[in-house]
C-alpha positions as CSV (number, residue, x, y, z in Angstrom):
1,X,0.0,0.0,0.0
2,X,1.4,3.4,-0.4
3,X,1.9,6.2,1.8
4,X,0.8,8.9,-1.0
5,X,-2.8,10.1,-0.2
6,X,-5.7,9.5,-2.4
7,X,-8.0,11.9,-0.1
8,X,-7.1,14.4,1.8
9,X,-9.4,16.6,3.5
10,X,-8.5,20.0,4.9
11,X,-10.8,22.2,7.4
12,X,-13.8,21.5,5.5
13,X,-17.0,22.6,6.6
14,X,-20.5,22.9,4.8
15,X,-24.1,23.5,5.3
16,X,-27.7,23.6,3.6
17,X,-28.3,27.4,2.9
18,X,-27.9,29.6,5.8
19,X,-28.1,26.5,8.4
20,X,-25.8,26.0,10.6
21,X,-22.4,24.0,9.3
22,X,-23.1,19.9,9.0
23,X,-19.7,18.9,8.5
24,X,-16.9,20.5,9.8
25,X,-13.8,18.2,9.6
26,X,-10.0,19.7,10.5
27,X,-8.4,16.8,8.9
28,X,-8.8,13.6,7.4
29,X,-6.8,11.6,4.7
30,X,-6.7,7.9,3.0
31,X,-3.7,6.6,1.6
32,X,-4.1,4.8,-1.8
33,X,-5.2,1.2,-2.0
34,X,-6.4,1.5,1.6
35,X,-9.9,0.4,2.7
36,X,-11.5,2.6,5.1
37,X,-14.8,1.8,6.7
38,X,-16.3,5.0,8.1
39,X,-19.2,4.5,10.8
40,X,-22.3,6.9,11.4
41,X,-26.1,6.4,12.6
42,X,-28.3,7.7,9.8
43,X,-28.8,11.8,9.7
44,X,-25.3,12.2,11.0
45,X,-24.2,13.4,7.2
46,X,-22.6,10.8,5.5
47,X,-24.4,11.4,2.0
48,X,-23.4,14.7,2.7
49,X,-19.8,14.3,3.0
50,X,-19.8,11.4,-0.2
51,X,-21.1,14.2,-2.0
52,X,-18.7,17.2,-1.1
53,X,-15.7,14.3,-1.9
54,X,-17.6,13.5,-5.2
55,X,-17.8,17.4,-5.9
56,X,-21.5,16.8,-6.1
57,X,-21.6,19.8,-3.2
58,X,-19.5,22.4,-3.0
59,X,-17.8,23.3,1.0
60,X,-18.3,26.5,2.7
61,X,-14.7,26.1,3.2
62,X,-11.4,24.2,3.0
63,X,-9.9,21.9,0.9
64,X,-10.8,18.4,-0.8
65,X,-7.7,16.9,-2.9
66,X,-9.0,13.7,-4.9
67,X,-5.9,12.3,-6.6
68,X,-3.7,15.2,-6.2
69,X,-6.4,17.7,-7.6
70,X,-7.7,20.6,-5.7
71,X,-11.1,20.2,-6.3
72,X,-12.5,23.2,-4.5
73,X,-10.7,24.9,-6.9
74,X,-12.5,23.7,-9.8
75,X,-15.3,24.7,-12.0
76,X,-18.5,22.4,-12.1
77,X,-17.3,20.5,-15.3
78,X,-14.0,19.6,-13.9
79,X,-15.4,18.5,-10.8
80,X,-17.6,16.2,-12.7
81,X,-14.8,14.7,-14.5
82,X,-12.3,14.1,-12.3
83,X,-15.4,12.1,-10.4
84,X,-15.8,10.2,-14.1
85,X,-12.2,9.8,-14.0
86,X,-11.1,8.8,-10.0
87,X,-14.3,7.5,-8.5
88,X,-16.5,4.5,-8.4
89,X,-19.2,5.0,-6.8
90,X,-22.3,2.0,-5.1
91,X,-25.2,3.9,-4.1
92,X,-27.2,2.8,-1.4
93,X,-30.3,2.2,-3.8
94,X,-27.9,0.9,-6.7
95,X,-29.0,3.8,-8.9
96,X,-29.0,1.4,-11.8
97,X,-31.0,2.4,-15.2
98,X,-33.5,0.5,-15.5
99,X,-34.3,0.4,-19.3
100,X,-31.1,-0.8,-19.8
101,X,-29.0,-4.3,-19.6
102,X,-26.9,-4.8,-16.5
103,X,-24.0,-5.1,-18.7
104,X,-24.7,-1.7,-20.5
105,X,-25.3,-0.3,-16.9
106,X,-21.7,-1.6,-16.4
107,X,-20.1,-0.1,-19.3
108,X,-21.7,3.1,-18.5
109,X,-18.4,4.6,-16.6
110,X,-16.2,4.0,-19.8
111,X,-18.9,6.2,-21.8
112,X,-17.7,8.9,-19.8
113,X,-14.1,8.4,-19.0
114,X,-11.5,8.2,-21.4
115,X,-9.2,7.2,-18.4
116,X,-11.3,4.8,-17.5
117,X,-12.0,2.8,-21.0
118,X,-8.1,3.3,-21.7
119,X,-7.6,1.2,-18.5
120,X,-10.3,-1.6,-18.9
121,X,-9.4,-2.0,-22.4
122,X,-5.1,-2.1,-21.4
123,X,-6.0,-4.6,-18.5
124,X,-8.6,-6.9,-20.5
125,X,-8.4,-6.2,-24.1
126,X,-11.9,-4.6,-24.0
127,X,-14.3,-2.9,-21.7
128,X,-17.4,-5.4,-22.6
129,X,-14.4,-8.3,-21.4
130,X,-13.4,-6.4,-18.5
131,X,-17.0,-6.5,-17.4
132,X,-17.3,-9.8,-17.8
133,X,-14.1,-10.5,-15.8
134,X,-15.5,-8.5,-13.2
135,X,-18.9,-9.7,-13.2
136,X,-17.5,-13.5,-12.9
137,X,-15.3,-12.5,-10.2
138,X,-18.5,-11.1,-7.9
139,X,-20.4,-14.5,-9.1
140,X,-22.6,-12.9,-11.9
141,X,-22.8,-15.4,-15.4
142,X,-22.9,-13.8,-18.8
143,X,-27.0,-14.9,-18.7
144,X,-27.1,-12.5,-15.9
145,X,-25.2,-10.1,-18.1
146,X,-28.0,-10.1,-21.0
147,X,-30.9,-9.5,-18.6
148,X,-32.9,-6.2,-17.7
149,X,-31.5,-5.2,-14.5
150,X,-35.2,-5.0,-13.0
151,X,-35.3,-8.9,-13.5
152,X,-32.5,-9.6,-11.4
153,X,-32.4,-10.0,-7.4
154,X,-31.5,-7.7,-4.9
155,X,-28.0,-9.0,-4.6
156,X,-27.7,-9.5,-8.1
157,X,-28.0,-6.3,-8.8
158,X,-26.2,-4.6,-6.1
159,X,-22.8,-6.7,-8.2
160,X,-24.2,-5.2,-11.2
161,X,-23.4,-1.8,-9.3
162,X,-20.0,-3.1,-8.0
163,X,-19.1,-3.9,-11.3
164,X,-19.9,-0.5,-12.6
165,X,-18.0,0.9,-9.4
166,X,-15.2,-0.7,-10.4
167,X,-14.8,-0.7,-14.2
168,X,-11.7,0.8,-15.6
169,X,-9.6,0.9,-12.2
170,X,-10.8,4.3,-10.4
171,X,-8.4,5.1,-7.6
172,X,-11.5,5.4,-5.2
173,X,-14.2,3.6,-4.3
174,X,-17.3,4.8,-2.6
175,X,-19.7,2.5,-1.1
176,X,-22.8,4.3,0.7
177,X,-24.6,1.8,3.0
178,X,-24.3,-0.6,-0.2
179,X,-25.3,-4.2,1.7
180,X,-28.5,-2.5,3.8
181,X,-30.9,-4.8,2.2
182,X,-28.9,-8.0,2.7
183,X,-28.8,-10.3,5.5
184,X,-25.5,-10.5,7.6
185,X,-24.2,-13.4,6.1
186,X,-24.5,-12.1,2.3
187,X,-23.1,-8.8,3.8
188,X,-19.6,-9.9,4.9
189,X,-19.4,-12.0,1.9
190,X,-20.2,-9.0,-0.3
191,X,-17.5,-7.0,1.0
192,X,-14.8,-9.9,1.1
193,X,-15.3,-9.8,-3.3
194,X,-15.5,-6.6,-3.7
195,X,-11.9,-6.4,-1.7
196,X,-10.8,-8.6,-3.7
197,X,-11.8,-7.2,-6.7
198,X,-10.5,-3.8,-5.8
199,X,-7.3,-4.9,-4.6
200,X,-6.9,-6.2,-7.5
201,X,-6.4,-2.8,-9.3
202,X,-4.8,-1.1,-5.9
203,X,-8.1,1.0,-5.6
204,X,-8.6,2.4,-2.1
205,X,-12.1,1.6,-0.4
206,X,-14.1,4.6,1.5
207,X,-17.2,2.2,2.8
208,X,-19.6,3.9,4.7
209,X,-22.1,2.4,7.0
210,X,-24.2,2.5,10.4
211,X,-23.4,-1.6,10.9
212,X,-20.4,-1.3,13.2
213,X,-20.2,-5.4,12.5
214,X,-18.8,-5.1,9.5
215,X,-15.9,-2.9,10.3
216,X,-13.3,-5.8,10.7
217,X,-13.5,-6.5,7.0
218,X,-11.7,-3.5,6.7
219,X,-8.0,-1.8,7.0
220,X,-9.3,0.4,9.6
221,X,-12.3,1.9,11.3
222,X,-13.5,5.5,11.7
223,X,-16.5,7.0,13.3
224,X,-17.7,10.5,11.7
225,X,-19.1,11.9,14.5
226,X,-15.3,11.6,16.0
227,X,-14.2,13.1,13.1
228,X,-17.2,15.8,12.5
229,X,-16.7,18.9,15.0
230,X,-19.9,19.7,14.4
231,X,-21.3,20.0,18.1
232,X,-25.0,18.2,18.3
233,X,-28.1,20.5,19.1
């Protein structure tokens, strides 16, 4: 693992409107191919800080450096593709499309990346074979592949997403509450592929979750409210 940060955060603090700040961290960092799981009861502004490190919200202050890029510093459309570029991202509710196949859902990232389809192609010899590499790896067949996500199961689907997460190598992962709707045993042995996937590439893991059970699947364990100096109402 190297020492060289993939996320650094630097007295950042942000709040809806004129509200009073929701995050307010002095410092945090993750060092590259690191997995991180980061611990927080719901309403305590996880989503909110996965979307100021996605550059989906912008801080009040301070500093977020995604892969040696300011991104505070950015406009809007370089914020968006240094996400394409650095970040996979598992939403809690998938967030797949559903008109489409799962393996066009997984290809989705290498429509807008160049990075990203230079690297799946370089690694597999295609990005349609790097899916399927992928998807075998996380137990999904080819059948699967060829189906309308909406006629898979839950935990079909939620590899679908990993797969789309991890597509073309992204330095970061982001996982946000991704194993909520499965039971404990499926959980753990969700997490152990998708280490093993990403390890595979050296991508670092930010998993963020209210089920303190899972943290020893993980490099280390952080709680946000010990990071957040946000005091509580």
């Amino acid at each position: 693992m190297s020492i060289d940060p993939v996320l650094q955060l630097k007295d950042l603090s942000f709040g809806y409107g004129s509200a009073p700040d929701l995050i307010n961290i002095e410092r945090f960092s993750m060092a590259r191919g690191e997995s991180l799981f980061l611990r927080g009861p719901s309403g305590s502004g996880k989503s909110t800080l996965l979307g100021l490190i996605g550059g989906v919200l912008t801080p009040r202050a301070g500093q977020i450096n995604l892969c040696s890029s300011e991104m505070s510093a950015m406009s809007s459309g370089a914020r968006d593709q240094l996400r394409a570029d650095h970040l996979g991202i598992i939403f809690q509710q998938f967030n797949l499309l559903p008109y489409l196949s799962s393996l066009q859902n997984c290809v989705l990232p290498c429509r807008f990346s160049a990075k990203r389809r230079a690297r799946a192609t370089q690694m597999a010899g295609g990005v349609e074979v790097a899916v399927k590499e992928l998807a075998g790896g996380l137990g999904l067949t080819d059948a699967d592949l060829k189906r309308p996500v909406g006629a898979l199961s839950v935990g079909q689907q939620q590899r679908v997403a990993a797969v789309r997460a991890l597509i073309g190598a992204p330095d970061l992962i982001i996982a946000d509450e991704p194993t909520s709707a499965l039971d404990h045993d499926n959980r753990g042995r969700f997490i152990e592929l998708l280490n093993q996937q990403r390890q595979a590439f050296g991508s670092s893991l930010l998993f963020v979750s209210h089920d303190n059970s899972l943290a020893p699947h993980f490099d280390r364990a952080a709680s946000l409210a010990a990071l957040n100096q946000v005091k509580a109402m």
